[in-house]
N, C-alpha and C positions, 0 to 999 in steps of 0.2 A: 261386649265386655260387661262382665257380673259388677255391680258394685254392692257393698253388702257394710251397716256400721262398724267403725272401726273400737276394735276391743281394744288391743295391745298391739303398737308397732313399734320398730327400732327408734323412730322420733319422740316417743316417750307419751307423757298420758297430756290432756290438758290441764289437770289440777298441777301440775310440774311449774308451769306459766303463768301461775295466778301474778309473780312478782314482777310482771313486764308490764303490768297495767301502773306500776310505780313508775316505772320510765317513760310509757309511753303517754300519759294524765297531760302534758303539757303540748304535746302536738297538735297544732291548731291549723284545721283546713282553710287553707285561705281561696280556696275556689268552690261554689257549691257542686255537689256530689251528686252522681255522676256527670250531672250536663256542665259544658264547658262555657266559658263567658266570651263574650263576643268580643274577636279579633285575639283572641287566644290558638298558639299556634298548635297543628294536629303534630302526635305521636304516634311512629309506630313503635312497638317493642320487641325484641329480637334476641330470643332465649336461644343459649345451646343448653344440653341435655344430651342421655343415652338411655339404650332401652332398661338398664335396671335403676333410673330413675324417674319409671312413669308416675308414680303415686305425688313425687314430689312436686314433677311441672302438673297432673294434676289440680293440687291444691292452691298451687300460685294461678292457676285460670278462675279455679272457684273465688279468692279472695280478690287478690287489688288487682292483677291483671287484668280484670274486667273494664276496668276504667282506659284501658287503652284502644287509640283509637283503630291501628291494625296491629294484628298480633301476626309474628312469623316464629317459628318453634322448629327448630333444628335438631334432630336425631341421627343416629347412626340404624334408625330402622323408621321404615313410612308405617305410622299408627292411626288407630281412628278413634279418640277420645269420645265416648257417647253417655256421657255425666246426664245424672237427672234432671239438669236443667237444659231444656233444648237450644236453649238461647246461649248457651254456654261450651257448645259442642264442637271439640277441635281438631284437626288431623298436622300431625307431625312432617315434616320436609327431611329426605332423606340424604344426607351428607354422612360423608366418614371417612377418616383419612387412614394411614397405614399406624400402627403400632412402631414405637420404637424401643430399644434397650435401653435403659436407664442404670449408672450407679451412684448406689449412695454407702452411707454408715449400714445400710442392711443389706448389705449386697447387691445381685442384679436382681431387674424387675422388669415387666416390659411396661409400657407408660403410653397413653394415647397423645400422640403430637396433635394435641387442641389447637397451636398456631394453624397448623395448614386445614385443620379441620375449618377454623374462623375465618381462613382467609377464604376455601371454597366458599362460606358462607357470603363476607364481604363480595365475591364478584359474582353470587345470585341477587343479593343485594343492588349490584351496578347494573345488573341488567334487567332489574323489576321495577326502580324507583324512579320517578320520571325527573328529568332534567331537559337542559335547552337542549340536548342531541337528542332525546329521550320522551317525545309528546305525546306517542301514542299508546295503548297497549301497557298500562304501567300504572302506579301506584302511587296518587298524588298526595303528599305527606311534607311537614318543617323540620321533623328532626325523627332522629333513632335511636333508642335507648337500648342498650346493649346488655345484658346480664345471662347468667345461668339460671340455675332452679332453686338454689338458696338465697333469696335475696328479696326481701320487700320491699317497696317502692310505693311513696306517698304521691300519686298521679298528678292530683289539683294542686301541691306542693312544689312539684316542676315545672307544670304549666305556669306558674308564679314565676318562679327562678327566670324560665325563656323567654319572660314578656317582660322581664324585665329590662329598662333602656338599653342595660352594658351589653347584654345579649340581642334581641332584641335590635337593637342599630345594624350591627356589625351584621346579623344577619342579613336584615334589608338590602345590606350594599353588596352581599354575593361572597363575600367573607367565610374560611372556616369556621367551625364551634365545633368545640372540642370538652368537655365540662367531666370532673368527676372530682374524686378525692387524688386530687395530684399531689405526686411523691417524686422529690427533686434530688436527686442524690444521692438514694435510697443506698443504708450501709452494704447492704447485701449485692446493690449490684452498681456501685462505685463509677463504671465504665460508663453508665446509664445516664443523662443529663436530666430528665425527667418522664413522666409518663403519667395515666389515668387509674387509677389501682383497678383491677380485675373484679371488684365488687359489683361495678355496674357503672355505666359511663355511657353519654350523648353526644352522640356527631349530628350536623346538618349535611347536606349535598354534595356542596365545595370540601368540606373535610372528606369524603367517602374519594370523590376526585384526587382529591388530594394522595390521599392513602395507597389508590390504585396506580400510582406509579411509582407504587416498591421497589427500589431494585431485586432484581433475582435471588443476589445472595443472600438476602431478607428472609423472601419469599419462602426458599428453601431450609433453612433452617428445619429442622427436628424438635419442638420445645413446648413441654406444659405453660411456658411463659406467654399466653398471646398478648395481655396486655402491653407487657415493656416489649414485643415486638412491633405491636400496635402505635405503641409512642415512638421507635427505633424511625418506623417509616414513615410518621409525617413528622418528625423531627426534621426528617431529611428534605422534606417537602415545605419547611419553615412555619409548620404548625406546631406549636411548644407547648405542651400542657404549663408550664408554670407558668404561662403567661394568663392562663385563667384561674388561679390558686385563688385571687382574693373576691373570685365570686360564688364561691363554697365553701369558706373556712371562718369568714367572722359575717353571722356566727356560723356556725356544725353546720354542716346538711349532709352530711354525706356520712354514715359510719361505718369505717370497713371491717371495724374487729367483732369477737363474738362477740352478742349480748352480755353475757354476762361480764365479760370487761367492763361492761358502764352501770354493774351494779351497784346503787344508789346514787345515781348521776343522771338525772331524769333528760331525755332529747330533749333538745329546743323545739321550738313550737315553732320553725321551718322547714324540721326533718326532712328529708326526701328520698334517703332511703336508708335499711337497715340490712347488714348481711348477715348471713349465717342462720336465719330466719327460716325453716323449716316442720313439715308436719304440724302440729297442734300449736306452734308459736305462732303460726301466720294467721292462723286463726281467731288466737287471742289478740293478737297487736290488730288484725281487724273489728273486731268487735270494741276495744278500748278506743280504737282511732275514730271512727266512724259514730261511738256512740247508739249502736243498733243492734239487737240480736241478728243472732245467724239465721237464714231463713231455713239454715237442717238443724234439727234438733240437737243430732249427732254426725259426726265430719262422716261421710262415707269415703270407704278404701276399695281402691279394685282388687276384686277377689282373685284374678287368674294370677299367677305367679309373669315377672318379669320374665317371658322368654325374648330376644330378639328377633323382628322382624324383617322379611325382609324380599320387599316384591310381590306381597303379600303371606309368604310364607315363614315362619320357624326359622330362622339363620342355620339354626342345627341339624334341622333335616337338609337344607338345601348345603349344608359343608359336609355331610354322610352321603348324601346323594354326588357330589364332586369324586369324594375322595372312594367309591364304589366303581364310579365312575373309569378312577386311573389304574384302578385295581385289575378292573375288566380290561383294560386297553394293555397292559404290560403282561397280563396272561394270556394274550391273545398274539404282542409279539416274542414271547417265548415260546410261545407252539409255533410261532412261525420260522423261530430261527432252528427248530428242533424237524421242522419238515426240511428245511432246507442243510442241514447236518445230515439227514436220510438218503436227501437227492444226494449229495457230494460223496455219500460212503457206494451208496450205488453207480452212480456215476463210476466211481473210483473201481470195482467190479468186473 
């Protein structure tokens, strides 16, 4: 992969973002950066993504992702991230679920069903993460921080949040943790008791346990919604997001709307994460957060265009090579049913 300075991209310039350094001036690390303080529990973090969002899980590796302690990046194609920094160099896990039809006010669309994509994800997750069935061959970690590719997250900020007692205990004793911006009754979807908003949210072990006895008719579902299916099935399992509401809301930690929503309304200095946060904003909110220049001058962009990957190849050639594929095979039984039309006229002779 070329990388080459970024001139102009769809995420806008960085002089766009000068005014985030007004909101983000009060964010105050409360762990020192990057090393973690002792008896601080490890994170892993666990992005979804797709292949015409390389540039943007990209720059979430370059900035604050780096503070986590495993990274797992889930694609609909296996990628090889090879950024200038070698210490920084990632490969994508390849998941992808079916496409379904969608309507709305703009007619039909077809719509990627991210639940089942998340849920393959969730039971690569059961079977990597080590538990008491789980000792060998597996990935020893306290909790998993869930997000996409828009979405900052203040690392040493969390680490805070999960050592703290109310977390913290409850973990010790083998207990759920469930943590995000939970939404209890949400207008929109009324039927819902509550759930962790899709910005970004942390399970530990027993919640993933938890999870993984969805019922089927969960499971199966078709829906851009995986958060409130996320909350649907460990509802079911007596894990309640509103049950941890008041150890992310006084004060804020969590904000799920666009930045600019909280223009002139500076985060609290426990932030923990920001969504909507993409291209040249992750950037600035690192440098304002952190307090340090960037170590690139200029953010670098990967030059090749987003093609899909897939098994190592082009998804498009290997869907042209299929669909050649059926072409050949249905010309091949219509010469054959047109031999056997010949024998029957002769035959008939």
């Amino acid at each position: 992969v070329e990388f080459l300075p970024c001139v102009q991209d769809a995420d806008g310039d960085v002089e766009d973002f000068a005014w985030l350094e007004d909101l983000t001036k009060n964010i105050h690390l409360s762990r020192a950066s990057p090393a973690r303080m002792e008896g601080d529990p490890s994170i892993g973090c666990m992005h979804y993504t797709y292949h015409g969002n390389r540039q943007r899980m990209f720059d979430v590796v370059q900035t604050w992702a780096r503070h986590c302690d495993r990274l797992f990046i889930f694609s609909d194609e296996s990628f090889e991230f090879e950024g200038p920094d070698p210490a920084l160099r990632f490969s994508t896990i390849e998941v992808y679920h079916k496409y379904w039809r969608a309507y709305d006010a703009g007619g039909i669309h077809w719509r990627e069903n991210l639940w089942g994509k998340l849920w393959m994800m969730w039971t690569w997750m059961n079977q990597t993460w080590c538990s008491q069935s789980l000792l060998e061959d597996c990935v020893h970690m306290d909790f998993l921080l869930v997000a996409g590719d828009d979405t900052f997250v203040i690392m040493e900020n969390l680490r805070s949040l999960l050592s703290s007692p109310n977390v913290s205990e409850r973990h010790s004793r083998g207990q759920p943790i469930y943590l995000g911006e939970t939404l209890v009754h949400p207008s929109w979807e009324p039927d819902v008791e509550s759930y962790q908003s899709g910005c970004g949210y942390i399970v530990n072990r027993p919640a993933l346990e938890a999870l993984m006895q969805c019922d089927s008719k969960h499971v199966g579902v078709a829906t851009w919604a995986e958060d409130k299916m996320t909350g649907i099935c460990l509802a079911e399992a007596g894990v309640h997001a509103k049950e941890f509401r008041n150890l992310t809301d006084n004060p804020q930690t969590f904000y799920p709307c666009r930045l600019s929503t909280y223009y002139q309304m500076p985060f609290a200095a426990s932030t923990v994460l920001l969504h909507y946060a993409t291209g040249p904003a992750l950037y600035s909110i690192y440098r304002s957060v952190y307090a340090r220049s960037w170590q690139y001058e200029v953010r670098q962009c990967i030059a090749e265009p987003a093609t899909r990957i897939f098994c190592g190849l082009p998804f498009e050639l290997i869907l042209l090579t299929i669909i050649m594929f059926y072409i050949m095979l249905s010309l091949r039984f219509i010469l054959h049913l047109k031999r056997l039309a010949r024998k029957g006229t002769k035959d008939k002779q």
